[in-house]
C-alpha positions as CSV (number, residue, x, y, z in Angstrom):
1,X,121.1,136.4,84.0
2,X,118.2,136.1,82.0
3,X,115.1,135.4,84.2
4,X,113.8,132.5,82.5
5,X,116.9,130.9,82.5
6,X,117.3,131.6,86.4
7,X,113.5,129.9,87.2
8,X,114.9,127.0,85.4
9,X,117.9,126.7,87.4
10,X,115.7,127.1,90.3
11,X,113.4,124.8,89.8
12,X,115.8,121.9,88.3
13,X,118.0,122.4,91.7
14,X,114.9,121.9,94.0
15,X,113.6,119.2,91.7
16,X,117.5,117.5,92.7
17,X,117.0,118.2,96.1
18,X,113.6,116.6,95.9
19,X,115.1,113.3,94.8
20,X,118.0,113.1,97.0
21,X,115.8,113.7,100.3
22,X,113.3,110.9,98.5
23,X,116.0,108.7,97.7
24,X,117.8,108.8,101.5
25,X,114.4,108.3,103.1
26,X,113.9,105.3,101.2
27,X,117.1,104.1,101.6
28,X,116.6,104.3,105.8
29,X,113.2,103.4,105.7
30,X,114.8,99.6,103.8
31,X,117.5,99.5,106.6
32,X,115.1,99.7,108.8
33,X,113.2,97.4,107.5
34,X,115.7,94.5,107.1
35,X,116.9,95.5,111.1
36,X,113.3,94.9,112.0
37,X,113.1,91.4,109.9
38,X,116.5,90.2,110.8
39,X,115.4,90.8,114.9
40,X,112.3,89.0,114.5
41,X,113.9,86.0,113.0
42,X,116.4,86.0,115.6
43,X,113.5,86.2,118.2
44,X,111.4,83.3,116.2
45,X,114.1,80.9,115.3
46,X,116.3,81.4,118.5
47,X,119.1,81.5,116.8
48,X,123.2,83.0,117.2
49,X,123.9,85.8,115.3
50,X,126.9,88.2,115.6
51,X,126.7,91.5,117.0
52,X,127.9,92.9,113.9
53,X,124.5,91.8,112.1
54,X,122.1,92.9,114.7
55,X,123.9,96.4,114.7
């Protein structure tokens, strides 16, 4: 394989692997913030909400 073509492959695979760690860290980090939001309205307002939702 010619080496040029091999740096490219290299460095469009760990450009991928980049996004994808990006993209799940962002993705928890806005679960965790509508856990967070949803348990402090449930604290302020005092009100019922399924166990489902709070898990």
């Amino acid at each position: 394989m010619d080496p040029v073509v091999a740096t490219a492959l290299v460095y469009a695979l760990s450009l991928f692997v980049l996004y994808w760690v990006i993209r799940l860290a962002v993705r928890h980090a806005i679960e965790d913030a509508d856990k967070r939001r949803s348990r402090e309205w449930v604290e302020k307002v005092g009100a019922r909400v399924s166990r489902e939702r709070r898990i």
